[in-house]
N, C-alpha and C positions, 0 to 999 in steps of 0.2 A: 720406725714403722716396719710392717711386714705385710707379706702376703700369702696368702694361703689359693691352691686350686682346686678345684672339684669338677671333674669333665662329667658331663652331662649329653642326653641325646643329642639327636641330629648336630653333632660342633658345636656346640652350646657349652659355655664354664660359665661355674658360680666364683668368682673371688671374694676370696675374706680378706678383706685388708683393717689392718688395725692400724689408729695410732698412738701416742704415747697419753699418759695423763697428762702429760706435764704439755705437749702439744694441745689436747683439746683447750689447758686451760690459757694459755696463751690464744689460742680462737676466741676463748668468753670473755677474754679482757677487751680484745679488738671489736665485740662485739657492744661490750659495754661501749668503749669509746666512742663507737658511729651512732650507739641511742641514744645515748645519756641527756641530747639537748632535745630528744621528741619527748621525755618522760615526766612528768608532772609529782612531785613528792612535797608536798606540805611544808612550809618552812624553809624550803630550801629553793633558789634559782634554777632556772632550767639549766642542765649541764654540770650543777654543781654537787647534787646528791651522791653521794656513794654507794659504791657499787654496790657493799654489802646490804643495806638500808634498802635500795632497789628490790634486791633480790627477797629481803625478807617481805618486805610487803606485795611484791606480785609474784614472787614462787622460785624459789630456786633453780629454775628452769628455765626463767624470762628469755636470758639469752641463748639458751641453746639452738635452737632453730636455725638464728644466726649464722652461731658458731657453725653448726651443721652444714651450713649454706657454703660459710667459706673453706671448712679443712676438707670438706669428700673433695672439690675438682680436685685441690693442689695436692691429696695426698694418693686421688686416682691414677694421675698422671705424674707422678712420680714415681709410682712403683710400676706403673705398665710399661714406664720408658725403660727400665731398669728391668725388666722383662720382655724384651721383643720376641724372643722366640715363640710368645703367644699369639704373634698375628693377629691381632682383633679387628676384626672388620666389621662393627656394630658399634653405635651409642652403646651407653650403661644404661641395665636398667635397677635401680639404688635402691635398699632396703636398709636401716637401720637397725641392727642389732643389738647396742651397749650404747646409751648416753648419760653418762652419771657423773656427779664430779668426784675428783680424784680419782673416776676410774679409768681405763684407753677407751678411746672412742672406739664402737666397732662399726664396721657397715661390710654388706655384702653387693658386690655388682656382678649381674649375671649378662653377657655380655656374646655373641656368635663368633665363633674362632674361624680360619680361614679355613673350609676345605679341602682336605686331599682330595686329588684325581687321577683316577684311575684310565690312563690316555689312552684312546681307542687309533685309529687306523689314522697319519695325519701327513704321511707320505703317499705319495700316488694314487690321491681321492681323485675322482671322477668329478668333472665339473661339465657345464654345457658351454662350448663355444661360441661365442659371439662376432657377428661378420659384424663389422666396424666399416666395413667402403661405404664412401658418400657416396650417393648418387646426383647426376645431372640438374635431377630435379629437386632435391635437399639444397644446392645451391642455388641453383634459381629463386625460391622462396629466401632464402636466407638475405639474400642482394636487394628483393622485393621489401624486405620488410626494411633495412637500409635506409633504400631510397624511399619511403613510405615518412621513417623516422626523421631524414634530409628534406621531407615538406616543406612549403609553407602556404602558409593561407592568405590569399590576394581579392580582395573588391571586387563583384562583377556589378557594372551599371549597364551592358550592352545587349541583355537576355533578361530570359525568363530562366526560372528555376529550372534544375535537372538534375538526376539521378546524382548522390555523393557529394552536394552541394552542401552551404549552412547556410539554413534561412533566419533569418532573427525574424521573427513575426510577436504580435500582440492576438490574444485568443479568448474568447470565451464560450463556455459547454451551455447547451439548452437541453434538458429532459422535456417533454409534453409542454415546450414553450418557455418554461419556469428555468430560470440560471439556477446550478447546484453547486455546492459548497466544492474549493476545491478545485472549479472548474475553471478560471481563468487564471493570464499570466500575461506580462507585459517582460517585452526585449525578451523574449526564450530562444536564446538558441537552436535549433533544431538540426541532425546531421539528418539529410533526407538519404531514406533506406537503412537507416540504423535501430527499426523497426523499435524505436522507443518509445512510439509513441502506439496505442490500442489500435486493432483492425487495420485499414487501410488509408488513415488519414494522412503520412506522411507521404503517400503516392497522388494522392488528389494534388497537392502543391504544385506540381510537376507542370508547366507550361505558365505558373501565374508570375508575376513581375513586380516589378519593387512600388511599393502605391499602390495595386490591386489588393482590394477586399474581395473576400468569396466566401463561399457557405461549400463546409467539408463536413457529410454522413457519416457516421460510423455505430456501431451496437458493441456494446461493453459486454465480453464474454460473459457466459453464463455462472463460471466461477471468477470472478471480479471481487476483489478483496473487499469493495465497498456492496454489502448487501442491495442496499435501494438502488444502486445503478446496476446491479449485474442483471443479464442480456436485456436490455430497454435499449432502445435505437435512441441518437442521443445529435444534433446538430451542434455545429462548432463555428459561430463566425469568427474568420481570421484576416488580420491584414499582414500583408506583406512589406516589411519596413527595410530590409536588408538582404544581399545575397553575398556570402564568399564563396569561393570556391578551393580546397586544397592541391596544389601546383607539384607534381612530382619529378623530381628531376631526369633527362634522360641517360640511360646507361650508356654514356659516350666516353669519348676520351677527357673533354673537361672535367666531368665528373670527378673520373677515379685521378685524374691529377692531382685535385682537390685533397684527396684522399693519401696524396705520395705514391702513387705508384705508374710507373711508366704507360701501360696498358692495359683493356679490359681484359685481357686474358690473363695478366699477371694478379691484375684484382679479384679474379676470381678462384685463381689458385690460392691466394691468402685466404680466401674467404670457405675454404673448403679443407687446406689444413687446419684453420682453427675449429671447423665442424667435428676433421677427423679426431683432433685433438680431445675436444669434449668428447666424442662419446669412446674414445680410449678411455678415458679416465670413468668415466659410467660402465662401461663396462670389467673394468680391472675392479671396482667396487664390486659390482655382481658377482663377479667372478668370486672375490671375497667370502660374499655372505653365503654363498649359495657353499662353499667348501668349509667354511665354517659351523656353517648347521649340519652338515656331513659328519666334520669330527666331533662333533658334541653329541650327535644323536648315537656314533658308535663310541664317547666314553661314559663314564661315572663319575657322581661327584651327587653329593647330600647337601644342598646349600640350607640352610639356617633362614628361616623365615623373618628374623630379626637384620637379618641380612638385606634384605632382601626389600625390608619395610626401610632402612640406612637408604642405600641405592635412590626408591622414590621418592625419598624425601628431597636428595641432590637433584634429582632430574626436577621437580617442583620447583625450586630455588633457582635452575636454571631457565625455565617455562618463566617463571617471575620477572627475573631481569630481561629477558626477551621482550616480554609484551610493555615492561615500564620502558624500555630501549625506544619504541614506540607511539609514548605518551599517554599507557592506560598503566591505572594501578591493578594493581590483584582482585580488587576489592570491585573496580569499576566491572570489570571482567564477567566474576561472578553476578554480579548483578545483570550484567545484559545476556547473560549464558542461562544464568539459574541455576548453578552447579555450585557444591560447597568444596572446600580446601580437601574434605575428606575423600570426595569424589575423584575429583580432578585427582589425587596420588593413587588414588584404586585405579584407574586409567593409564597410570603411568608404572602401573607393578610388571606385568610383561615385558615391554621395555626395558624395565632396571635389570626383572629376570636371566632375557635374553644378554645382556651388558656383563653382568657377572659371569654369565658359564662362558663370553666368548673370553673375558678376559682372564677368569681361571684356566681356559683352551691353552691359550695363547703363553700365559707363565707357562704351564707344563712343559711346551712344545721349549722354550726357551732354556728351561730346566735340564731338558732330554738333547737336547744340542748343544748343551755348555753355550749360549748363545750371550755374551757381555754389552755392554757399553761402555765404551773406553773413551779414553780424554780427545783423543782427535774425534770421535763420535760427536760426544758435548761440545768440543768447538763449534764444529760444525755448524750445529744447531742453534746456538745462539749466535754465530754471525748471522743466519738465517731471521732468526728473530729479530737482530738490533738492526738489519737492512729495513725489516717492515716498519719499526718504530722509530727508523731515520736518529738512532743512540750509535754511540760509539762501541763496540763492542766490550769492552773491559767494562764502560762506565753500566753495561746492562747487568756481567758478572757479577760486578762489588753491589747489585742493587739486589741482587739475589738471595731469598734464603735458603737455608739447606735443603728444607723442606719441596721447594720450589725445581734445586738441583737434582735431587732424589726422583721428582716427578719425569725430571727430563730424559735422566737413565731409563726409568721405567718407559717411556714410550719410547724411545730409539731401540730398545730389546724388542720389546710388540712387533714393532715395524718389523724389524730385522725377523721375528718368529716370522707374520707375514707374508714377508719375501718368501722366506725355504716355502711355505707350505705353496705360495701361488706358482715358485719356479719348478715344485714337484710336481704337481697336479696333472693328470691325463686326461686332455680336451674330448669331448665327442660330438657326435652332432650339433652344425653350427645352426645359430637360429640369428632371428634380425633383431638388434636392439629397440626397445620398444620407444617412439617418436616421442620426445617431450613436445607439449603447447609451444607454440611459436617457430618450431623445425620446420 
């Protein structure tokens, strides 16, 4: 076999790869051997015709296809591995040149080479600093939602309904007298003030008691999903069959016992280093991206739009096992989305965009520091991993492929790139991390 290269725009090569005759015919044989029992030849048993007989009656070519099918991967990847100094970071994309017998197979694969970059500023970028101090009140909510989550839901027989209550009630809707589809429900739960339900009808409940039936008013907004009910004033007779109430426990000393910890002041210190904790690490992120888009907007680099179409394809594939992680296929997805597979990866091209120049950034920078991963590195790291996966550590090595080992080098360097660029960086004006839902 060989290869031939031809560089082309933007990192783009064509390669010519040949292989031998005496290879392609060895493919037509094997080709023959996996058809032979689909092929139907007069006289003869499935499986049992010969090759040459085959080929005269459907064309000296029957098998080529085949054959084509099996020598391009193996004889792709045989000569690209035997060539790394071409970095390819794209599928092939395959043309056919020569398929003749007795003659070498030819085909051409043009394919995106990796990028050179030209690395702009990536020591003592300017970053915005971020105050990380908890506040008073970040832990108060935090301890709130806690004991919110420490609930429980207890029976009330000694009252009537009130505010934050669950009424189980039986219900049905009247328009102009006439019951309408849709408008009753028996045992419904109801959290009263969870404004689940239209208008003001969960606040009318408020004073009735378990056994009381009542008549609850209400007008269905004028944008109401159901045409014929929206803004119509609408009666609701309800009975009232149940009341619980949710039980919050109090921030005392049994509580945070409960919990292991000596005292409420000691419980609330845990509960505010682990605040501080998170938004250290949200903000060391920020801090990231925000210097990373720094040094990439002051370097260069030509990425390969084949490049780049690789990338979303992986992010798709990971979008995939996410949502099947979940219990929806791909398939279900787009149907209750209405988006197509071609979509969904135009969506995720930015993304992959931004993913390649930080990660072409980040080689350079590593490049530029002589920056390694060394075997005490790779320990490291996989005692790290075999902790998570509760393996032994050696039994997770031996389970390793090269390919797998190679990846881990590569991210322990990132990180390490990383570190230098976040331990250079010149903080300026601090600003407040911005509050995630549930803070």
């Amino acid at each position: 076999m060989s290869l031939q290269v031809e560089n082309l725009e933007h990192n783009m090569a064509r390669l010519t790869i040949e292989a031998s005759a005496e290879d392609f015919e060895k493919a037509c044989q094997s080709a023959y051997q996996k058809q032979k029992g689909r092929i139907t030849v007069p006289g003869f048993r499935k499986g049992k015709a010969p090759r040459k007989l085959i080929e005269k009656m459907y064309g000296a070519g029957v098998f080529f296809e085949e054959a084509a099918n099996e020598l391009i991967p193996e004889a792709y990847s045989k000569e690209t591995k035997e060539h790394k100094e071409l970095e390819i970071v794209s599928r092939p994309s395959v043309d056919i040149v020569q398929i003749e017998a007795g003659k070498p197979f030819i085909f051409t694969a043009e394919v995106a080479l990796k990028p050179p970059v030209e690395l702009g500023k990536y020591k003592g970028v300017k970053c915005t600093k971020i105050d990380t101090s908890v506040s008073d009140e970040e832990i108060d909510k935090r301890i709130e939602e806690e004991r919110e989550k420490d609930s429980r839901i207890v029976p009330v027989t000694d009252r009537a309904i009130k505010d934050k209550d669950i009424a189980t009630i039986d219900f049905e809707g009247f328009v102009d007298d006439v019951a309408f589809d849709g408008g009753k429900g028996t045992d419904y739960e109801l959290t009263i003030g969870s404004h689940s339900f239209i208008d003001n009808f969960e606040e009318q409940l408020i004073g009735k008691s378990i056994g009381e039936d009542t008549e609850v008013n209400v007008t269905f907004p004028d944008d109401y999903h159901e045409k014929s009910l929206a803004g119509k004033p609408a009666l609701f007779k309800v009975s009232v069959k149940d009341i619980k109430e949710k039980q919050i426990p109090e921030l005392d000393e049994d509580y945070v016992s409960d919990k292991g910890f000596d005292s409420v002041d000691e419980y609330r210190e845990d509960i505010k280093k682990g605040i501080a904790g998170r938004k250290e690490n949200e903000a060391k992120a920020e801090k990231e991206d925000e210097l990373l888009e720094a040094i990439i907007e002051d370097s260069k680099m030509d990425i390969p739009e084949a490049m780049i179409d690789t990338e979303a394809d992986s992010l798709v594939r990971s979008f995939t096992r996410n949502i099947v992680s979940q219990g929806m296929s791909l398939e279900m997805y787009m149907q209750y989305t209405g988006m197509t597979q071609e979509r969904i990866k135009d969506q995720m091209k930015e993304q992959a965009e931004k993913n390649i120049k930080s990660r072409l950034v980040l080689e350079a920078v590593a490049e530029a520091e002589g920056i390694e991963s060394t075997e005490e590195d790779f320990d490291k790291e996989v005692e790290k991993m075999a902790s998570q996966y509760r393996m032994e550590t050696d039994k997770l090595k031996e389970m390793m492929m090269d390919e797998e080992k190679e990846n881990i080098h590569h991210d322990i360097k990132m990180q390490k790139a990383v570190d230098l660029i976040l331990s250079e960086a010149k903080e300026t004006a601090a600003k407040k991390t911005k509050k995630k839902d549930g803070e």
